[in-house]
Residue frames relative to the residue before (quaternion, step in Angstrom):
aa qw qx qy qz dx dy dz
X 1.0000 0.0000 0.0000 0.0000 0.00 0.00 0.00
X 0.0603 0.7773 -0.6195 0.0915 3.81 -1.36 0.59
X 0.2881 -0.7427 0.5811 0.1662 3.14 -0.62 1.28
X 0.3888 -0.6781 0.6204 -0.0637 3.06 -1.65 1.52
X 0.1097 -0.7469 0.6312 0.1781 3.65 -0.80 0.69
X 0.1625 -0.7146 0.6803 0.0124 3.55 -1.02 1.52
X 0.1132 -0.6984 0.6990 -0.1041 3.59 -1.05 1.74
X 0.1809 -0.7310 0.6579 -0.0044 3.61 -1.75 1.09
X 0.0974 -0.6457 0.7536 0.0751 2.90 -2.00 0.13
X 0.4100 -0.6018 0.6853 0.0124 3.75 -0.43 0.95
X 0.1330 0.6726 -0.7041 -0.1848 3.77 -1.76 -0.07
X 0.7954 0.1177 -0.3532 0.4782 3.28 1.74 -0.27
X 0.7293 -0.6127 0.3029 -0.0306 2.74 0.30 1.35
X 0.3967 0.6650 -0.5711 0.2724 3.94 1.18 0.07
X 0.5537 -0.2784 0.5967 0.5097 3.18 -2.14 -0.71
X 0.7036 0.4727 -0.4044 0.3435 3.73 0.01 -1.12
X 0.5249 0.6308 -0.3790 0.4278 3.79 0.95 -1.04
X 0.7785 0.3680 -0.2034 0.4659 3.20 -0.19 -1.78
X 0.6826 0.3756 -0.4631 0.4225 4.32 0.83 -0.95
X 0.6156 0.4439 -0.5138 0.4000 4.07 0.79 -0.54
X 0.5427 0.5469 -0.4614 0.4399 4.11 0.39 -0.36
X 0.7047 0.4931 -0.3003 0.4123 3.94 0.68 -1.09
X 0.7780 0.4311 -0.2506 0.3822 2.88 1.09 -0.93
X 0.4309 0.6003 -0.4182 0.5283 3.72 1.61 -0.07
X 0.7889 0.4038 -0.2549 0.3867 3.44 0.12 -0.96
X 0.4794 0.5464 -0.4398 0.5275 3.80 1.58 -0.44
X 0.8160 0.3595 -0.2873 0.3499 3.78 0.15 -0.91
X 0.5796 0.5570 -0.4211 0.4202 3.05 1.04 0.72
X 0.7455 -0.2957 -0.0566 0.5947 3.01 1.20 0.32
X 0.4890 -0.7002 0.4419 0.2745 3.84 -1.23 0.62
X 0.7062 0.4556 -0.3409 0.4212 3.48 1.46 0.49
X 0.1110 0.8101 -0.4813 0.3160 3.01 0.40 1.91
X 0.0213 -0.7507 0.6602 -0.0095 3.35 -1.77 -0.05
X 0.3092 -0.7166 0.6241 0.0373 3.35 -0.61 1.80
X 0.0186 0.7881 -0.6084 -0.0919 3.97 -0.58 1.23
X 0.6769 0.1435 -0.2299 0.6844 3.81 1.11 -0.22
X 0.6645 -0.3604 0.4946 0.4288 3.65 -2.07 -0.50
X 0.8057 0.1138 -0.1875 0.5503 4.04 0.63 0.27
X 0.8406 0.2499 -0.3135 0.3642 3.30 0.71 0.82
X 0.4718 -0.7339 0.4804 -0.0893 3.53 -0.62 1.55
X 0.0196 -0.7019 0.7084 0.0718 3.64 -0.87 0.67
X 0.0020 -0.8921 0.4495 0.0464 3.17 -0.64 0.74
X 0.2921 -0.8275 0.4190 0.2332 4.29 -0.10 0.47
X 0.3132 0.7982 -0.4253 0.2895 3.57 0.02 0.86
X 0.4580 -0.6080 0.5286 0.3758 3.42 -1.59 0.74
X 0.4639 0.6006 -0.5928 0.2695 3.93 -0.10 0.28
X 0.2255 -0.6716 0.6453 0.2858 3.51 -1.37 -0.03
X 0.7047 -0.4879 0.3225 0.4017 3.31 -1.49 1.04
X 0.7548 0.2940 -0.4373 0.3907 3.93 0.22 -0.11
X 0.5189 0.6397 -0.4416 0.3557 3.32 1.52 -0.02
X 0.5709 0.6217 -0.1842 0.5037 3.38 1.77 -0.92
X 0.5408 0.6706 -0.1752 0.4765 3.32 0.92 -1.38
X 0.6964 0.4874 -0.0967 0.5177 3.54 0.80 -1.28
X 0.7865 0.4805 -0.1435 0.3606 3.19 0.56 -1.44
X 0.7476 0.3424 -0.1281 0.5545 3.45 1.89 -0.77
X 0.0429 0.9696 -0.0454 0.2366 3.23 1.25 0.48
X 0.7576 0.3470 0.1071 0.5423 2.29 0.76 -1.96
X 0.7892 0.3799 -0.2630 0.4045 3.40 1.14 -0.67
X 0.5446 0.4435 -0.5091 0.4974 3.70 1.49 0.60
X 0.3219 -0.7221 0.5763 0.2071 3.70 -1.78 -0.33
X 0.7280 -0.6395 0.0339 0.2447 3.03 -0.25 0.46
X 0.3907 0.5802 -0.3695 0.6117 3.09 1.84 0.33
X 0.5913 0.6179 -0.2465 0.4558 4.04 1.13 -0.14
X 0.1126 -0.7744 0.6164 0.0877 3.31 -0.81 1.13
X 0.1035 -0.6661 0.7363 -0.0583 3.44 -1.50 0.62
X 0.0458 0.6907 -0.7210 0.0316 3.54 -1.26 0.77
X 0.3603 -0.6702 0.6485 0.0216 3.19 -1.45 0.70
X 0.4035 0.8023 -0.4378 -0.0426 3.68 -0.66 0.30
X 0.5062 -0.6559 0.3528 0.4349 3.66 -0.63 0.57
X 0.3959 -0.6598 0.4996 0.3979 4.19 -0.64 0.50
X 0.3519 -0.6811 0.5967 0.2374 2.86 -0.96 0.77
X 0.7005 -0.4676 0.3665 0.3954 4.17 -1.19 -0.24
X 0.6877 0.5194 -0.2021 0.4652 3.83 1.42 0.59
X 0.2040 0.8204 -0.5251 -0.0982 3.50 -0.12 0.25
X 0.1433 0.6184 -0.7725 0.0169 3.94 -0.98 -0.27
X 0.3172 -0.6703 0.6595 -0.1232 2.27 -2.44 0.62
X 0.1288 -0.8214 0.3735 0.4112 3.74 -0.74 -0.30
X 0.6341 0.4088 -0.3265 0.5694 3.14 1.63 1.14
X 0.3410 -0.7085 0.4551 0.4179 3.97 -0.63 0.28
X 0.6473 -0.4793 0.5095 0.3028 3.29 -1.56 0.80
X 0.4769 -0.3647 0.7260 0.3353 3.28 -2.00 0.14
X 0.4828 -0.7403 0.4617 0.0758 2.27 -2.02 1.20
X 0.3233 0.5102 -0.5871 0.5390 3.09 1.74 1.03
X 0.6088 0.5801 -0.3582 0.4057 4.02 0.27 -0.29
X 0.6686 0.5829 -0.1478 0.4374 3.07 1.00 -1.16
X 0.6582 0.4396 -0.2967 0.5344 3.04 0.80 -1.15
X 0.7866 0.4353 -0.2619 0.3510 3.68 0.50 -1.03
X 0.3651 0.6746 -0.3986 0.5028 3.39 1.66 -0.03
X 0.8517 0.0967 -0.0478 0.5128 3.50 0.87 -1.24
X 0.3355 0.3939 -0.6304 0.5787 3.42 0.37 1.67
X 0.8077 0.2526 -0.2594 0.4653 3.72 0.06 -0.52
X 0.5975 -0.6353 0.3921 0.2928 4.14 1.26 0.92
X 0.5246 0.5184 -0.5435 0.4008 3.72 0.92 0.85
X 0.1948 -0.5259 0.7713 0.3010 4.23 -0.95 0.66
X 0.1057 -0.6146 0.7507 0.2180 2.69 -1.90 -0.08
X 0.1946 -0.7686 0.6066 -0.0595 3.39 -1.37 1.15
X 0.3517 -0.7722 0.5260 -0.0582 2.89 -0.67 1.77
C-alpha cells in the first residue's frame, strides 16, 4: 500500500461535478482523507497512472488533475482536522507546521 496525493481543478465547477469526482476516488479504496475541496490523500495498492486512468473519465480537457505518490513529509500553512490528523498518523505521516 502507498498513499497517493490526488489534486484538481474543476472549470465547471458544480456541487454534482466536484460530489461525482469524490465519489470515484472513495471506491477506490475506504482509506482515504479529503484535506481541501479538490484534494484527497488516499492509501492504496494502485499506482498513480493506475489512478490517473481510473479518474479520468470524469474531467475534460480544459481540467487539470495530478496524482502523486507522498513522499515521508507533510506541512502546511494551516493545521488539519482532527479527522486528518488522525489519518496522517495511522498511515506514519507527522505533520510539521
Amino acid at each position: 500500500m502507498a498513499v497517493y496525493l490526488i489534486a484538481y481543478d474543476l472549470v465547471r465547477a458544480s456541487h454534482d461535478d466536484y460530489k461525482n469526482v469524490h465519489e470515484k476516488i472513495k471506491e477506490m479504496s475506504n482509506d482515504w482523507a479529503r484535506i481541501q475541496l479538490s484534494t484527497f490523500l488516499i492509501n492504496t495498492t494502485l499506482r498513480a497512472k493506475e489512478i490517473k486512468n481510473y479518474l479520468a473519465p470524469e474531467f475534460n480537457k480544459n481540467e487539470k488533475l495530478i496524482v502523486a505518490l507522498l513522499g515521508n513529509e507533510i506541512s502546511g500553512l494551516h493545521e488539519f482536522s482532527d479527522e486528518v490528523s488522525k489519518w496522517l498518523a495511522k498511515n506514519g505521516y507527522p505533520v510539521i507546521l
